[in-house]
C-alpha positions in Angstrom: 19.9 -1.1 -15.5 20.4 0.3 -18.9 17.5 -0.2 -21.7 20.2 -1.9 -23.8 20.9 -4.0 -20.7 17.7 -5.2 -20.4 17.3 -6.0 -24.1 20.3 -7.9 -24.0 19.1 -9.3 -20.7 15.7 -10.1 -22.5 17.7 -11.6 -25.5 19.8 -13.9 -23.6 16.6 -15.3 -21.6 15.2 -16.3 -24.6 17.8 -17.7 -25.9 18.8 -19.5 -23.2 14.9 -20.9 -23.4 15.2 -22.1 -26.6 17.8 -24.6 -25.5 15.7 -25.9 -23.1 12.4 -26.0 -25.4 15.1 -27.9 -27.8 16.0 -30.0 -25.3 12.5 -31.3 -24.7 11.2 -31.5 -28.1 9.6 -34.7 -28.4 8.8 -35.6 -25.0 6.1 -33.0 -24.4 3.2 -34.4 -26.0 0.5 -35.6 -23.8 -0.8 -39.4 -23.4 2.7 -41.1 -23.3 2.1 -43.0 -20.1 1.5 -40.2 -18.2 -0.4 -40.6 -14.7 -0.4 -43.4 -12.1 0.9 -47.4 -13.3 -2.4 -49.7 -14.3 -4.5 -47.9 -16.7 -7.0 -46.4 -13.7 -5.8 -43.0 -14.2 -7.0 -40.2 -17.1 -5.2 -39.9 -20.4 -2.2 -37.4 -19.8 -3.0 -33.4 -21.1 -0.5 -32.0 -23.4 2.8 -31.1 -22.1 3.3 -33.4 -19.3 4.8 -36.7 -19.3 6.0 -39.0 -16.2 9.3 -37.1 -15.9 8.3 -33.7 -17.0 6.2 -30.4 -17.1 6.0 -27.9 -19.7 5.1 -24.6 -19.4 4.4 -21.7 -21.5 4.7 -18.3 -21.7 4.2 -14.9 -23.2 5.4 -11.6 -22.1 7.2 -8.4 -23.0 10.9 -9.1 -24.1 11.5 -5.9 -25.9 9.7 -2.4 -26.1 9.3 0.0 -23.4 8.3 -2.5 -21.0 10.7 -5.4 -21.7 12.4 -4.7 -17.9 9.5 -6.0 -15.7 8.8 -8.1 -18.8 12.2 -10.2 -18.8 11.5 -10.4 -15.2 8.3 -12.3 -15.5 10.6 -15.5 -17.1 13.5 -15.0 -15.1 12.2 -14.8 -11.5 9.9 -18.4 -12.7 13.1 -19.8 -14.4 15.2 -19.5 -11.3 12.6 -20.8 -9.0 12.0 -24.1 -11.2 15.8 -23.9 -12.2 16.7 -24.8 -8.2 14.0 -27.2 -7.7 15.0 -29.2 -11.1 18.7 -28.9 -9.5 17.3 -30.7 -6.6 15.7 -33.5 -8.8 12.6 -31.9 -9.5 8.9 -31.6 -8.1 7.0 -34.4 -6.2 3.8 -34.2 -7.7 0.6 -35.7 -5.9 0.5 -38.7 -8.7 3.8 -39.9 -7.0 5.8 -38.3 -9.9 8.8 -36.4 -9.8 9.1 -34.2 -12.7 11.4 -31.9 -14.2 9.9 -28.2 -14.9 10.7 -27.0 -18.1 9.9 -23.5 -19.5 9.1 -21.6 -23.4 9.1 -18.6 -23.3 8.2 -16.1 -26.6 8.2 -11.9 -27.0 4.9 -10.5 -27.2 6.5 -7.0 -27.4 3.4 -5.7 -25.1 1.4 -6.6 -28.6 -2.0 -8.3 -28.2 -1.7 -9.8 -31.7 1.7 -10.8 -31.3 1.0 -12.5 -27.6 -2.1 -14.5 -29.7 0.2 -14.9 -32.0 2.8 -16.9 -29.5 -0.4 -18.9 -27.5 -1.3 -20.3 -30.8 2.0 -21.7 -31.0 2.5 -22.5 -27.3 -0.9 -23.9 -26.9 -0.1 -27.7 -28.5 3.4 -27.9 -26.5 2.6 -27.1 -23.0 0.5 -28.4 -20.5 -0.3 -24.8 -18.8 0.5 -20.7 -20.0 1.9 -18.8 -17.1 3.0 -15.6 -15.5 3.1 -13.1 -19.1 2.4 -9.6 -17.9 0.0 -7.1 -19.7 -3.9 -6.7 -19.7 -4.3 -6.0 -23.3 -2.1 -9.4 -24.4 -3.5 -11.8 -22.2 -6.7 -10.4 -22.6 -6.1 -11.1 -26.5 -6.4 -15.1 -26.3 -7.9 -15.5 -22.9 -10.6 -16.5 -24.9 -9.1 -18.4 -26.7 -7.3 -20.4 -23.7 -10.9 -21.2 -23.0 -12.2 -23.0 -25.9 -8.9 -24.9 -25.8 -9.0 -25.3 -22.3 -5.6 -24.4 -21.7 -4.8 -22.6 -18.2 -4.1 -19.3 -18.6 -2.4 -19.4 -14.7 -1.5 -16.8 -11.9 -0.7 -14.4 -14.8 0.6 -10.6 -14.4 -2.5 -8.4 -14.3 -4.9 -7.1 -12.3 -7.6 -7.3 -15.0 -10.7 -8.8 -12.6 -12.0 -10.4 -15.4 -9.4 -13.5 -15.1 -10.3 -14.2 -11.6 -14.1 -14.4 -12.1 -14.6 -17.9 -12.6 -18.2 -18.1 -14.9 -16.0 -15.4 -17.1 -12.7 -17.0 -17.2 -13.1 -20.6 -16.2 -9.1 -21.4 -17.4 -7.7 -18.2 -16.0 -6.4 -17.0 -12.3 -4.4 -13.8 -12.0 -1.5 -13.5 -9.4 -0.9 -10.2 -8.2 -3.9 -7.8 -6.8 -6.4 -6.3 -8.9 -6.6 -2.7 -9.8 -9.4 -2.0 -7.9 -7.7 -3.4 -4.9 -4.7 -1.2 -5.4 -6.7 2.0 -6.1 -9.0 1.5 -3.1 -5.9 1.2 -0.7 -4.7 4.3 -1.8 -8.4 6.4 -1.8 -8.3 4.9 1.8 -4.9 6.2 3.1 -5.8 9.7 1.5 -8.9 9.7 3.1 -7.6 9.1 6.7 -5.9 12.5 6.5 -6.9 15.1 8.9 -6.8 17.4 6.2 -8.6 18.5 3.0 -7.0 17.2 0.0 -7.7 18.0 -3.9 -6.9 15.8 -6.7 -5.8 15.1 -10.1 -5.9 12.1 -11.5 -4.4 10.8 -15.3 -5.4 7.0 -15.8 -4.8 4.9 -19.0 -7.8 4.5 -21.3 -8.8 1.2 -20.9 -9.4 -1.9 -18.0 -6.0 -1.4 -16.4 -6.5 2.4 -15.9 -10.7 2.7 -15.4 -10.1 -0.5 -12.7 -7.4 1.8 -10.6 -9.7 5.0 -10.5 -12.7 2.9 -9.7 -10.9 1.1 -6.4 -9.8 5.0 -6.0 -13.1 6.4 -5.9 -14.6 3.8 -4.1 -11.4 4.1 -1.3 -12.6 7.6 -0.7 -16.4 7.5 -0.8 -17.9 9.6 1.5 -14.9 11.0 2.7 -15.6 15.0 2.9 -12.2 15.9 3.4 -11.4 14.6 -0.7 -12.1 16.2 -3.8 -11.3 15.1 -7.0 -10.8 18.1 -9.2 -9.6 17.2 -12.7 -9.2 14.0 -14.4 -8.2 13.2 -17.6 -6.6 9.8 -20.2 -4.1 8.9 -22.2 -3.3 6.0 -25.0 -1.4 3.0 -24.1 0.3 4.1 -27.6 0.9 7.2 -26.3 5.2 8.5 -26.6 3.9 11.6 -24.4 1.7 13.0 -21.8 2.9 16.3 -21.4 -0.7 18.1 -22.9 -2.6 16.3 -19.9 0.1 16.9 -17.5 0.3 20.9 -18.3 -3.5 20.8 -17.7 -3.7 19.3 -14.4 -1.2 21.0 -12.9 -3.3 24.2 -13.4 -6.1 22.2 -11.5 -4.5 23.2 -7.8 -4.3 19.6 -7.2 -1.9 18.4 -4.1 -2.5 14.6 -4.8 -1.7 13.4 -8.2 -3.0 9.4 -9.1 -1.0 8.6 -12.3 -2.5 5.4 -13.1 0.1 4.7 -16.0 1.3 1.3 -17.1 4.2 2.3 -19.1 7.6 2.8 -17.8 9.2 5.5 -19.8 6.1 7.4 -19.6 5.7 7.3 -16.2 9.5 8.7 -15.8 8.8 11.4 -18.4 5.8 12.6 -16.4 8.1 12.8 -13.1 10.0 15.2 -14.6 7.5 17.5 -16.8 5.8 17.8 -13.6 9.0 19.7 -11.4 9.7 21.2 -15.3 6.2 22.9 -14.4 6.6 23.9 -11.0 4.1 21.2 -9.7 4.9 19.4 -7.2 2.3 17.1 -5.6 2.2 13.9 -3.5 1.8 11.0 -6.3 0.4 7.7 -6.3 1.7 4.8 -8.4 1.0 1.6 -9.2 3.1 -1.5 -7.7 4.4 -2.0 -11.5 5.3 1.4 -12.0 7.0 2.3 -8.7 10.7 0.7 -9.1 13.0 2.6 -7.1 15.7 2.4 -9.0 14.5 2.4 -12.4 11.7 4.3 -12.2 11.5 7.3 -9.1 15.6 7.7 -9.5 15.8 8.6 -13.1 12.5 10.7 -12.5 13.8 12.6 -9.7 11.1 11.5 -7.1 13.1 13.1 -4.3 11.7 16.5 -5.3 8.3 15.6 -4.2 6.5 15.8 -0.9 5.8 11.8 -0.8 5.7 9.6 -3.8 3.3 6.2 -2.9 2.8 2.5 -4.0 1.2 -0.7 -2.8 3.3 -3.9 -1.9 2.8 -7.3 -0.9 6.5 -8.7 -1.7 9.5 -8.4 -0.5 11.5 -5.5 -2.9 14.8 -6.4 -3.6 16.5 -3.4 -3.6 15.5 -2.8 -0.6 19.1 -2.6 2.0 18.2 -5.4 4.0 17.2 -8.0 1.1 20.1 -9.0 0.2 21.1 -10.3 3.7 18.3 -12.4 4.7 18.4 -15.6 3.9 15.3 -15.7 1.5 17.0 -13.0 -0.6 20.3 -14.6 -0.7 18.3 -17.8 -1.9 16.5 -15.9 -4.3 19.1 -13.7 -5.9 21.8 -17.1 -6.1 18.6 -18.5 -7.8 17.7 -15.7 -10.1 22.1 -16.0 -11.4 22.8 -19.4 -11.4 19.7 -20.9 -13.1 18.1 -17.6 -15.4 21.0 -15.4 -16.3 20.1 -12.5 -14.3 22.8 -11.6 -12.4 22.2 -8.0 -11.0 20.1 -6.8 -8.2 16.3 -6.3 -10.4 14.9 -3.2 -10.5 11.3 -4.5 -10.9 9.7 -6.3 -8.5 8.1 -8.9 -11.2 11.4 -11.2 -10.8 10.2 -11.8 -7.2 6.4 -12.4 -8.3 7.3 -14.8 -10.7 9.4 -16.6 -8.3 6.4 -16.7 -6.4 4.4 -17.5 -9.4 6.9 -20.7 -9.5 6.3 -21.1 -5.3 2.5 -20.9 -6.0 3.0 -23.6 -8.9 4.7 -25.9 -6.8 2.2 -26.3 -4.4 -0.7 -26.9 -6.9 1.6 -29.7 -8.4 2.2 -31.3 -5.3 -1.8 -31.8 -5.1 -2.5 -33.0 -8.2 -3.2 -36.9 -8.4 -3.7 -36.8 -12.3 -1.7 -35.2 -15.0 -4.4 -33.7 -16.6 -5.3 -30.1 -17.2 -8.7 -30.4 -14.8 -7.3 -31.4 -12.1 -4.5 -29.0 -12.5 -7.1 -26.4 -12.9 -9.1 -27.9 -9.4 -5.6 -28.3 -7.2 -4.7 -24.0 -8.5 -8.0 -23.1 -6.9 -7.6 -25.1 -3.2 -4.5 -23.3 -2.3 -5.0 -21.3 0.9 -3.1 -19.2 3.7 0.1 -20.2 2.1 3.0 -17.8 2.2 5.2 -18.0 -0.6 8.8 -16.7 -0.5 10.0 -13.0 0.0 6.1 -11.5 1.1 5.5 -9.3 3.3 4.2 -10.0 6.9 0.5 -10.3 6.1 0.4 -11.1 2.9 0.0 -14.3 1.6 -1.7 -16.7 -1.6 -5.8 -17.6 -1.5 -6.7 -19.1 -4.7 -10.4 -20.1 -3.3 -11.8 -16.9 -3.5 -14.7 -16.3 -6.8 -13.7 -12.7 -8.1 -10.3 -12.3 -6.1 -6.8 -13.0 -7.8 -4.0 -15.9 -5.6 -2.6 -12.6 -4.3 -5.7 -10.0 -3.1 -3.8 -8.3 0.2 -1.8 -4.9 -0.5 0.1 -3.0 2.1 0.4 0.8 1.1 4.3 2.1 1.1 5.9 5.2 0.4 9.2 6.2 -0.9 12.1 7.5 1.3 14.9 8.5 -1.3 16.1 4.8 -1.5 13.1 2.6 -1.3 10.2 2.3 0.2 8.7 2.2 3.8 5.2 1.1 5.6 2.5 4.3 5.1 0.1 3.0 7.6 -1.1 7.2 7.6 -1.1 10.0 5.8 1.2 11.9 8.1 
């Protein structure tokens, strides 16, 4: 998809959002007889009435990572989109309600996304499923001393899932350190000697990968790790570090990088220098089509990610029944008609799965018991994961989604890497 695409994409999500929060004004304030009949039950939290739900969030609409951003409210809009179709959710009070969703641009700023929770944070009963470590780091705090859930969000930051830490957070997808540690793992099941490079972000998100990296190949004699160096998040180039470790004889190259056009710009300075290494990647910076394509991938010996979700794009998705579902869903109900190139339209339909069964469990519309029911959910398997994977919210220090299965690249998308060889 073409960056205008997406920013039109991005544009029309929003818009399309603002009808709904329109639509709703008024009726999303808490205390108006929500809860069971005959005045047993708590007051209502914010956001939640007898008929309806609202959630918040923010995310990247624009910028260099307003693809997998867009797809953190469209994948959550089509999944709620179906079930409101269908009448709504059951929740555990006896109440069927209507989900409704506001969503605002963050741009990938922190002060921007603080910004948009400060005027979310009166209107919704819960924030949910924004991507980026720096922005939701920026009001988790703040999401605290509110007590507002900050809920199966889009990082792998470890801080959200420890609960003394981040008593109103809980982060979705796998933390870093699980990631990186699957990969150190695989590399160090090789029968052969390996050295390598490794270029990681400068802050939580990058330091989290290399320590599940290091920690994946600990004690592992067959492993070096000869050179590694950092960039900026603000960074427009990489090309300095890159031209540095390829001198480093490295044949494994772990580009920890967050940001999309970066990550495509490295791919090619690195066949520009005649190095040409087996790469690591993160699961948000692997898309086949949007990322390895447009980078050339092909040209290297294996290019490798993690996985625990179904990936659209992959040449049976569209035929099974889940991904029929899920891509009718993701164009009827959020405006998304074309195949996604990121796999965070699928997580946030899960996000929406994973939200569903938390409401079903919840006896009182309050934000404590919402916050109680999202840490009791266990061994379910939402829609489109993998065999193996599934959502554990009861674990202290582990995200809904801890399980990764490592994958590598074939040319089109992506298949099990269960060795090395």
């Amino acid at each position: 998809m073409s960056a205008h695409r997406m920013r039109m994409r991005a544009a029309s999500v929003v818009a399309g959002l603002g009808i709904v929060a329109l639509l709703v004004a008024g009726c999303t304030r808490g205390g108006d007889n929500g809860g069971a009949s005959g005045g047993e039950s708590a007051a209502a939290s914010p956001g939640i009435t007898d008929d309806s739900i609202t959630l918040g969030i923010t995310t990247p609409l624009s910028g260099a990572t307003a693809g997998p951003g867009t797809c953190t409210v469209a994948g959550i809009t089509a999944y709620f989109g179906a079930k409101n179709a269908d009448g709504g959710v059951k929740f555990g009070d006896g109440k069927t309600r209507k989900v409704e969703i506001k969503a605002l641009d963050d741009a990938y700023d922190p002060q921007k996304a603080a910004a948009n929770y400060g005027q979310l944070k009166d209107s919704v009963f819960a924030m949910t499923a924004g991507l980026g470590t720096p922005t939701n780091r920026a009001w988790r705090e703040a999401a605290i001393a509110d007590k507002v859930p900050q809920a199966l969000i889009m990082t792998g930051d470890p801080i959200f899932s420890d609960q003394k830490e981040s008593p109103w957070q809980l982060g979705f997808v796998p933390i870093y350190q699980n990631e990186g540690e699957a990969f150190g793992k695989l590399l160090a099941s090789s029968s052969g000697d390996h050295k390598v490079a490794i270029l990681s972000q400068n802050d939580d998100y990058g330091q989290g990968y290399v320590e599940g990296f290091k920690k994946g190949i600990e004690g592992a004699k067959n492993i070096e790790v000869v050179k590694e160096l950092t960039y900026e998040a603000t960074d427009t180039s990489v090309d300095a570090q890159l031209t540095e470790l390829a001198g480093s004889g490295a044949d494994v190259f772990f580009n920890a990088m967050s940001i999309t056009p970066l990550v495509i710009s490295s791919l090619q300075k690195t066949q520009e220098l005649g190095w040409k290494p087996s790469w690591f990647l993160p699961s948000n910076t692997s898309s086949p089509s949007a990322i390895l394509e447009p980078g050339g991938a092909s040209a290297f010996p294996g290019v490798y990610t993690v996985a625990f979700a179904q990936s659209a794009a992959a040449p049976t998705f569209a035929d099974s029944d889940a991904g029929k579902t899920f891509l009718s869903d993701l164009k009827q109900y959020a405006d998304y008609p074309d195949t996604p190139a990121f796999p965070h339209c699928v997580w946030s339909y899960q996000v929406g799965a994973t939200l569903d069964q938390v409401f079903q469990k919840m006896t009182e519309p309050t934000r404590d018991d919402f916050m109680t029911q999202l840490r009791s959910i266990k061994d379910y398997v939402a829609p489109l994961m993998l065999d193996g994977s599934s959502v554990d919210t009861t674990e202290d220090g582990q995200p809904a989604v801890s399980t990764v299965q490592v994958q590598k690249y074939n040319g089109k998308g992506y298949a099990p890497a269960t060795s090395w060889e």
